[in-house]
ZAMARGU-4260 file (C-alpha; in steps of 0.2 Angstrom, whole numbers, plus 5000, padded with zeros to 4 digits):
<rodrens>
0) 5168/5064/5039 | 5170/5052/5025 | 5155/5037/5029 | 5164/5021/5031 | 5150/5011/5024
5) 5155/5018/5004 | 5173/5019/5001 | 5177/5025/4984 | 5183/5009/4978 | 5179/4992/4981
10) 5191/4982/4991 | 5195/4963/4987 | 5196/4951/5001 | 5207/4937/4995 | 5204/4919/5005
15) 5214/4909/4992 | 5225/4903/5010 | 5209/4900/5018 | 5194/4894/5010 | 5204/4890/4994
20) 5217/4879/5004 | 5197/4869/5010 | 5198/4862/4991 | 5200/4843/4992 | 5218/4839/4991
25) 5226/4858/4988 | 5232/4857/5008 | 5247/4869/5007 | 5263/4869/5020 | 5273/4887/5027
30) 5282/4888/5014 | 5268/4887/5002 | 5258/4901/5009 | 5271/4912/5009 | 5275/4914/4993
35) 5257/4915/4987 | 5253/4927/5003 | 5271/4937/4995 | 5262/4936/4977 | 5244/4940/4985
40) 5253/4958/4991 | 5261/4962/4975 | 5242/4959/4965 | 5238/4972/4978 | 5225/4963/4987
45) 5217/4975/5002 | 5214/4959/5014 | 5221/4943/5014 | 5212/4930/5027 | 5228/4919/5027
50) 5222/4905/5034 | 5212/4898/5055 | 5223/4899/5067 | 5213/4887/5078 | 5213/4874/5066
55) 5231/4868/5067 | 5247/4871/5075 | 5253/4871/5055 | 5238/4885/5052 | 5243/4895/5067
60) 5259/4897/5061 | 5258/4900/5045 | 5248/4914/5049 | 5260/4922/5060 | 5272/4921/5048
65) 5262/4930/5036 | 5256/4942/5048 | 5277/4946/5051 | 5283/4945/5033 | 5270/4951/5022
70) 5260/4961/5035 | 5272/4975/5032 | 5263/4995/5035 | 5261/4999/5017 | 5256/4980/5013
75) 5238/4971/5014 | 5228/4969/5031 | 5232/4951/5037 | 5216/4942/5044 | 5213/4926/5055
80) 5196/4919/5054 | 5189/4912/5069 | 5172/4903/5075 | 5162/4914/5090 | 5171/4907/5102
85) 5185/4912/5115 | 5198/4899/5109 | 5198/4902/5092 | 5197/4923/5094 | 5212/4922/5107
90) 5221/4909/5093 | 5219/4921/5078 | 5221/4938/5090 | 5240/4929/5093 | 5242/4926/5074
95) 5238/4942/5068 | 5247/4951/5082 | 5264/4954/5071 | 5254/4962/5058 | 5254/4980/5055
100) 5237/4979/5051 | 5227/4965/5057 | 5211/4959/5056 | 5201/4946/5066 | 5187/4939/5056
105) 5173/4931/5066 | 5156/4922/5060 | 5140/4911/5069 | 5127/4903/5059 | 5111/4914/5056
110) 5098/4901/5048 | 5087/4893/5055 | 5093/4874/5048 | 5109/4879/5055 | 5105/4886/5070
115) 5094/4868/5074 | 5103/4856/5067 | 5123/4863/5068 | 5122/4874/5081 | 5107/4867/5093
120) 5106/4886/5100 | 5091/4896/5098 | 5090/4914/5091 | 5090/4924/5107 | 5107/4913/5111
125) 5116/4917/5096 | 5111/4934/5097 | 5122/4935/5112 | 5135/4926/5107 | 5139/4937/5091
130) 5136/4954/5103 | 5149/4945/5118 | 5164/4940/5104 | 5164/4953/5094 | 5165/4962/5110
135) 5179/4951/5115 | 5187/4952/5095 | 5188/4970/5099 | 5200/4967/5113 | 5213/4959/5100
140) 5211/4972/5087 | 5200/4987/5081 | 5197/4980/5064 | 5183/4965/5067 | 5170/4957/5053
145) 5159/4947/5058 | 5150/4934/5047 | 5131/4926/5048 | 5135/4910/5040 | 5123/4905/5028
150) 5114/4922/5029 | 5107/4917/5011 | 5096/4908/5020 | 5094/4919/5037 | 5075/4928/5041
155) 5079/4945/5034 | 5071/4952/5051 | 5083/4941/5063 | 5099/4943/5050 | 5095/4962/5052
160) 5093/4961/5071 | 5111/4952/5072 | 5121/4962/5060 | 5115/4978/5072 | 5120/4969/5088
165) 5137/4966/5079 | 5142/4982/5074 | 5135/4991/5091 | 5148/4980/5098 | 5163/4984/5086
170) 5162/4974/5070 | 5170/4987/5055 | 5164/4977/5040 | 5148/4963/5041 | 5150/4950/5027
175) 5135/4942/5018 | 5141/4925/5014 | 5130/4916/5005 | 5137/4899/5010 | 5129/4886/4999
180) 5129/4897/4985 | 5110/4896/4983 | 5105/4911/4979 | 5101/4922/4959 | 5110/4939/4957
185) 5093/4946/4957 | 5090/4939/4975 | 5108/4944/4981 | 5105/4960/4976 | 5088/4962/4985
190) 5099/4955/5000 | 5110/4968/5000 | 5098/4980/4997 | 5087/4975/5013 | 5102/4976/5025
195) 5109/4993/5019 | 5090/5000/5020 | 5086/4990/5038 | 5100/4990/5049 | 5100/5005/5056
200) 5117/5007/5060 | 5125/5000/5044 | 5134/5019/5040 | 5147/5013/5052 | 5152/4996/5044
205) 5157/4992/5027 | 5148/4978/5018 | 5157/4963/5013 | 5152/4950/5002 | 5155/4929/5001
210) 5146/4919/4990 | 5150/4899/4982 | 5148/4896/4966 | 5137/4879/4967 | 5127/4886/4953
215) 5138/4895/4944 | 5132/4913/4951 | 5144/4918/4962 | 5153/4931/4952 | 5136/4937/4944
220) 5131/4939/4962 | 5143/4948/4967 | 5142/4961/4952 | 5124/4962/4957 | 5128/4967/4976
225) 5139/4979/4970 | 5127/4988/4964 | 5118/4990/4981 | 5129/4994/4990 | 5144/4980/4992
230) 5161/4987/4994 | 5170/4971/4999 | 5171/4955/4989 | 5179/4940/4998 | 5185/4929/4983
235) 5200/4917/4978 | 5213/4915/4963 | 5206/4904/4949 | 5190/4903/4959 | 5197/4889/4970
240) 5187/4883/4986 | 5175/4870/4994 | 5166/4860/4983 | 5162/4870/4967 | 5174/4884/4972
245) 5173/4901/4976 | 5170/4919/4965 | 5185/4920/4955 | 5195/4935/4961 | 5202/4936/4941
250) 5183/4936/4935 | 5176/4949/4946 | 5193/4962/4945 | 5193/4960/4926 | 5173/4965/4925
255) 5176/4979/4936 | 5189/4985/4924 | 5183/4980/4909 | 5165/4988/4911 | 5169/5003/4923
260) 5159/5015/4914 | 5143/5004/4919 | 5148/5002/4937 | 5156/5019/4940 | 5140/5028/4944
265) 5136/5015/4957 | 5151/5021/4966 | 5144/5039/4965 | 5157/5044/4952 | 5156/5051/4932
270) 5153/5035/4920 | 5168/5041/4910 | 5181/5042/4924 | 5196/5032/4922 | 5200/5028/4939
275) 5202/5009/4946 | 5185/5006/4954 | 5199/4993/4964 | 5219/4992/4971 | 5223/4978/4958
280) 5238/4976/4949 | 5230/4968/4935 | 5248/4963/4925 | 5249/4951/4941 | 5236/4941/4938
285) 5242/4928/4926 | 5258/4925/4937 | 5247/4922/4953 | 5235/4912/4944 | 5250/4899/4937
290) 5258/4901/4956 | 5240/4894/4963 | 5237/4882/4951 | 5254/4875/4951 | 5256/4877/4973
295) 5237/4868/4972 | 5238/4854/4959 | 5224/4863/4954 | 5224/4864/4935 | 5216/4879/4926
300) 5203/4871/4913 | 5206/4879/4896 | 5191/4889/4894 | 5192/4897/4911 | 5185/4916/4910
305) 5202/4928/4911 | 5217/4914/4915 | 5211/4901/4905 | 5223/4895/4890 | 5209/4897/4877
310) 5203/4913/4885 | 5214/4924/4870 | 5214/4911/4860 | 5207/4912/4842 | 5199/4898/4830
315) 5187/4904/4818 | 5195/4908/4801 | 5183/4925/4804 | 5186/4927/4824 | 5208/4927/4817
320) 5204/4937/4802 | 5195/4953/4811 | 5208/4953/4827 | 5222/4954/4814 | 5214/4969/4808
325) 5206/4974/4825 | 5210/4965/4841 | 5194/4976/4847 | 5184/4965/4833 | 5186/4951/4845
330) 5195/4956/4861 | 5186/4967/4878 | 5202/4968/4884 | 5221/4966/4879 | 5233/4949/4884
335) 5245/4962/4891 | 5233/4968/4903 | 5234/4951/4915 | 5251/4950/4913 | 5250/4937/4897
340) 5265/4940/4886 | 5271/4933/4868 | 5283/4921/4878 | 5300/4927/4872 | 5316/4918/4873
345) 5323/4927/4888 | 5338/4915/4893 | 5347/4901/4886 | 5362/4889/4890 | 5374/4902/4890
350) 5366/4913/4901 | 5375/4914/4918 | 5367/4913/4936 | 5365/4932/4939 | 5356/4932/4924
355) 5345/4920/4929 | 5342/4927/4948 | 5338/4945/4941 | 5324/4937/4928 | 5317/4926/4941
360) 5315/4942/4952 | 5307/4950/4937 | 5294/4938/4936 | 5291/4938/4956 | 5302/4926/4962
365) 5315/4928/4976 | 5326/4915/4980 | 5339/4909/4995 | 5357/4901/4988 | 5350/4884/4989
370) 5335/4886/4980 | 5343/4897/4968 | 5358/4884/4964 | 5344/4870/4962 | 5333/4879/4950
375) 5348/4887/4940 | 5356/4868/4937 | 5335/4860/4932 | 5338/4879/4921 | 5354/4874/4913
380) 5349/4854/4911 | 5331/4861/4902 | 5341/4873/4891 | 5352/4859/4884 | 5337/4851/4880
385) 5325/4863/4873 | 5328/4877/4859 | 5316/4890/4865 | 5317/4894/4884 | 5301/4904/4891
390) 5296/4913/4904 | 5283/4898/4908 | 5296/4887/4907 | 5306/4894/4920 | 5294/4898/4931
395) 5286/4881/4932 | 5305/4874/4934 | 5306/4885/4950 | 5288/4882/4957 | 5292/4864/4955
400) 5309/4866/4962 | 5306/4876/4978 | 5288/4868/4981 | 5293/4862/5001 | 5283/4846/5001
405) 5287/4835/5015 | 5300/4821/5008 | 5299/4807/5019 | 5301/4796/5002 | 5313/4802/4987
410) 5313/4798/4971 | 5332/4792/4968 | 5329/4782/4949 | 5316/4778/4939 | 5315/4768/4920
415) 5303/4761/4909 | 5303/4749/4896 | 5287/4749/4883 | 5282/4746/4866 | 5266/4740/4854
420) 5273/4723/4858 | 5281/4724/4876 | 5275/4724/4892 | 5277/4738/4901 | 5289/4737/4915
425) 5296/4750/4927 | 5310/4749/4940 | 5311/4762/4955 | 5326/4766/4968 | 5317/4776/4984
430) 5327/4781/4999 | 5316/4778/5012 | 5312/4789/5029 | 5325/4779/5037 | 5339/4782/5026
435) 5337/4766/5014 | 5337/4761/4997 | 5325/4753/4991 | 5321/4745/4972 | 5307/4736/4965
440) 5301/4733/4948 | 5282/4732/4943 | 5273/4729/4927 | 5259/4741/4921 | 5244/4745/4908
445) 5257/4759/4903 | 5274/4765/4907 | 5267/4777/4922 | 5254/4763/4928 | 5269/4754/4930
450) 5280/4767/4937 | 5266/4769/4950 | 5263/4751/4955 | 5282/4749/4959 | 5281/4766/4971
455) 5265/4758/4977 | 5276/4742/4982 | 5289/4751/4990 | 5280/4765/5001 | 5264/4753/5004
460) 5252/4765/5009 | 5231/4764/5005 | 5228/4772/4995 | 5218/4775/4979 | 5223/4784/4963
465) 5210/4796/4961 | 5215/4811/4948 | 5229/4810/4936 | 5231/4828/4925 | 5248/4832/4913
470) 5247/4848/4903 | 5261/4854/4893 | 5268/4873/4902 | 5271/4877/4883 | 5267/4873/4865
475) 5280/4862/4855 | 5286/4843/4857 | 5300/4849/4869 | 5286/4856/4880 | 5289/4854/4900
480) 5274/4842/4905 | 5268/4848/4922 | 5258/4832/4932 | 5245/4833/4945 | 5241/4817/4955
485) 5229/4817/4968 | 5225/4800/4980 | 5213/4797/4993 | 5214/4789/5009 | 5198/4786/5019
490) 5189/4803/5019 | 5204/4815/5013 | 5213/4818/4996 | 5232/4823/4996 | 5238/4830/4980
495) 5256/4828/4972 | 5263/4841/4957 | 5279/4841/4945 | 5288/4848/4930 | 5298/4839/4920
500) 5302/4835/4901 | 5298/4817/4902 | 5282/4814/4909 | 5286/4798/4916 | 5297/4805/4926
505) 5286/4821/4932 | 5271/4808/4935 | 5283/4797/4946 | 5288/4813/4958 | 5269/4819/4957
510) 5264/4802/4963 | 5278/4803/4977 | 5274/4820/4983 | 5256/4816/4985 | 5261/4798/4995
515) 5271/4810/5006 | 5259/4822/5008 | 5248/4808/5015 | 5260/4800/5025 | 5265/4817/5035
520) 5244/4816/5037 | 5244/4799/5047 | 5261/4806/5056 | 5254/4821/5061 | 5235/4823/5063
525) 5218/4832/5056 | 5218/4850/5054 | 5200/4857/5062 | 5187/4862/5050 | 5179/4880/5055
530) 5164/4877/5049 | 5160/4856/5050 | 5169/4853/5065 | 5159/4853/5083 | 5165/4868/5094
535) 5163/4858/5110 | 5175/4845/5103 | 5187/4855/5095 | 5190/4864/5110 | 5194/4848/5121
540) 5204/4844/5107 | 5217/4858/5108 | 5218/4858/5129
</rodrens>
C-alpha cells in the first residue's frame, strides 16, 4: 500500500478565488470565477479552494457553480473553505456537494496570540473543537484538510498534539499556513520537518503548505518544505492575496521544472528523470496569468519572476548578443514553455466570425452568441484601426468585453477638449439605474481628470481616487491601452478595468465599473471575512 503522506508528485492547491479574491479591490462576481475556475482546470491544477461559502450568498454560489461546471470526474477537486464551526461546514458541505470531487477545507487558530486575543479559547478548547468538526467535515465528504492558522507561530508540542487530533478524526491533508508570513526558509523547513518526525500518525495525511509573502519568502519557503517532506502547495496566480500576496503559483511550478534534477531525489526518484515533479500544463501559464490580472485589475509589474513583461526581455548589448547565439547563454528556460509566443498576426478585418470563434477557442475562450457578436464587432472596429492584430489584443478585447460587472451606470458618450493652451474640458452622457440620460461637463488637470470629475458629478458617490494604472497590451502607438482604477469608500476598495484604443475612453469605463462595483457594495452588503470576522456575530448574522 502506497503511503498517502508522499505522493509521487507534488500537488498544487490554487486559492487564486479565494485568498487571491481577499486582495483589496479584486472582488470578482459568477461570472468572473468561472471562467478563471475553467482556466484553473485546463492549467491542471489538482485543487482549487473556489471560494467561502459562508461568507456570502454571492460566495455560496459561486462555488456551487464551480463545483457543477468545472467539478467534472476527470477535472480538479473543488474545495470550500470554512471556519470550525457547524454553519460554515454545513455551508461549504452544500457547495461542494455538486462536485465530483469535493473537498471541505477547515482551519482554527493554534497560537497562543490567536487563541487570546482572536479566539478567547484556551488550548484544551480548541483541541476539541478541531477533533469534533473535522468529525463533523467528515460527514459532508471524505476528503477533509484542516488548517492551524498561524502555525508559524504555534508551540511545536501543542501544533503537534492538534494535527494528531485532526487526522485521528478524518483530516486527509493538514496544511501548515504560515499566515503572517513570518517565517526564513530555513525555519519552515525545520517546521516541516518537526511535524513529519512528531506526529505520529502523519503516514495517513498528506502535508500541505500556505505561507504569505510579507517578506518576500514565501516561495523560497515553500521550496524549502519541499524538501521535508511537503507535497502540497496552496498558492495563487501572479501571487495575488492579502496584503503582500500570496506564493506565486508561476514562480513555484517553473522552479520545480526548471531545477527538477535538484529536487527529484527529494521525491525519492533518479535526479536525471524527466518526469513532471507536478500536473501543470505549463504553456497555460501566461494566458491564466493575463486572465487574473486583467479579471482582478491587478497589473503584473514588469520585472515579475516568470509572467512579468521584462522577464524574457533583453537589454545589455552582451545579454542580446550571447541569446542570439545561445538562448541558453542567457535563458533557464524557453518563452514557449509558459505559453509566451512571438505574437503573430493571426486575424484581420477580413477575417469572418467563425474564424474568429475558432481562435478565441484556441486561446481558451468560449463564448455564448451575445458575447461572441460583441467581442467579434470591438474585433472588427480594433482591426480597422490597427495594422497588426495579436493574439494579446484579442484576448484583452474579449476579457474586457465579457467581464460581467454590474452596470447600474453605462457609459453612453464621452469627449475631451485639451491642449498646451486649453483647459481641459470633458462632457459625459450616463444612463442612469433608472433608465435616464444624464450629461454634464467638467473641467480637469488633464483630459481623464476631467472625464472623471463629470462621472463623479453624475453618479455622486464618496468616494476617493485611489489607484489609476494604463499599460499598453502590446508594443506600438496603435497599442490597446488597458486601465485599472481602483477607489475607496470608507474601509473597502472596489476596482474598475478596460481596454480600449484611446485611453480616455478605457479610463472613463475603468472609472465607471469601479463606481458600479461600489454601488452594488452599498445595495447589497459586506461579504464575511473567514479569518477577521467574529464567529459569534457572523453566525447571527446569517439566521
Amino acid at each position: 500500500m502506497s503511503n498517502p503522506s508522499q505522493p509521487d508528485r507534488i500537488l498544487i492547491f490554487d486559492t487564486t478565488l479565494r485568498d487571491g479574491e481577499q486582495s483589496p479591490g479584486a472582488t470578482l462576481n459568477v461570472d468572473e470565477k468561472l471562467k478563471i475556475a475553467r482556466q484553473l482546470a485546463r492549467l491542471g491544477v489538482d485543487i482549487i479552494e473556489a471560494g467561502f461559502p459562508f461568507a456570502s450568498p454571492g460566495d455560496f454560489t459561486a462555488v456551487q457553480q464551480i463545483a457543477e461546471q468545472v467539478g467534472t470526474p476527470e477535472g480538479p477537486t473543488i474545495c470550500g473553505l470554512a471556519r470550525a464551526t457547524r454553519q460554515d461546514i454545513e455551508a461549504a458541505g452544500r457547495a461542494i456537494a455538486p462536485a465530483a470531487n469535493g473537498r471541505i477545507h477547515t482551519f482554527i487558530a493554534t497560537s497562543d496570540i490567536h487563541m487570546q486575543y482572536k479566539l478567547r479559547k484556551n488550548r484544551e478548547a480548541v483541541l476539541a473543537i478541531t477533533e469534533e468538526m473535522v468529525t463533523y467535515a467528515k460527514t459532508f465528504t471524505d476528503d477533509v484538510e484542516f488548517s492551524p492558522e498561524d502555525a508559524g507561530r504555534s508551540e511545536p508540542e501543542f501544533l503537534y498534539q492538534v494535527l494528531t487530533a485532526a487526522i485521528a478524526a478524518g483530516a486527509t491533508t493538514v496544511n501548515i499556513p504560515d499566515t503572517v508570513g513570518y517565517l526564513t526558509p530555513t525555519e519552515f523547513g525545520d517546521l516541516i520537518r518537526g511535524i513529519s518526525e512528531n506526529v505520529p500518525n502523519i503516514d495517513q495525511a498528506i502535508i500541505s503548505v500556505h505561507g504569505h509573502n510579507d517578506l518576500g519568502l514565501a516561495v523560497a519557503n515553500f521550496l524549502e518544505a519541499v524538501k521535508n517532506g511537503a507535497r502540497q502547495l496552496e498558492c495563487t496566480i501572479n501571487g495575488i492575496g492579502e496584503r503582500a500576496g500570496n506564493a506565486a503559483l508561476e514562480e513555484l511550478v517553473m522552479a520545480l521544472h526548471v531545477r527538477r534534477s535538484f529536487y527529484n531525489p527529494f521525491l525519492g526518484r533518479p535526479a536525471e528523470s524527466e518526469a513532471p515533479l507536478t500536473n501543470i500544463n505549463t504553456p497555460e501559464i501566461y494566458q491564466t496569468s493575463r486572465l487574473v490580472s486583467t479579471l482582478t485589475g491587478m497589473f503584473v509589474q514588469p520585472n515579475k519572476a516568470i509572467v512579468g513583461a521584462n522577464a524574457f526581455a533583453h537589454e545589455s548589448g552582451i545579454h542580446q548578443d550571447g541569446v542570439l547565439k545561445n538562448k541558453l547563454t542567457y535563458e533557464i528556460m524557453d518563452a514557449e514553455s509558459i505559453g509566451l509566443n512571438n505574437n503573430q498576426i493571426v486575424l484581420g478585418k477580413h477575417s469572418g466570425r467563425n474564424a474568429f470563434r475558432t481562435r478565441l477557442k484556441e486561446l481558451g475562450h468560449e463564448l455564448g452568441d451575445q458575447e461572441l457578436n460583441r467581442a467579434f464587432l470591438r474585433f472588427k472596429d480594433l482591426a480597422d484601426k490597427k495594422k497588426v492584430v495579436t493574439d494579446w489584443d484579442i484576448v484583452a478585447l474579449v476579457n474586457d468585453e465579457t467581464q460581467q460587472a454590474p452596470e447600474h451606470y453605462h457609459l453612453e458618450h464621452v469627449q475631451v477638449s485639451c491642449g498646451d493652451h486649453a483647459r481641459p474640458t470633458a462632457t459625459v452622457t450616463l444612463r442612469t439605474p433608472h433608465g435616464e440620460e444624464l450629461t454634464d461637463v467638467a473641467i480637469g488637470t488633464g483630459p481623464v481628470d476631467a472625464a472623471f470629475k463629470a462621472v463623479h458629478r453624475v453618479v455622486s458617490i464618496p468616494n476617493e481616487l485611489s489607484e489609476f494604472s494604463v499599460q499598453s497590451v502590446t508594443a506600438g502607438i496603435d497599442a490597446i491601452g488597458e486601465v485599472t482604477v481602483r477607489v475607496r469608500h470608507k474601509d473597502s476598495v472596489f476596482s474598475g478595468h478596460a481596454a480600449n484604443t484611446d485611453i480616455v475612453v478605457a479610463s472613463t469605463q475603468a472609472y465607471l465599473k469601479a463606481l458600479n462595483r461600489l454601488y452594488d457594495s452599498i445595495q447589497g452588503g459586506k461579504a464575511i471575512h473567514p479569518q477577521n470576522d467574529d464567529i459569534a456575530a457572523a453566525a447571527t448574522a446569517r439566521i
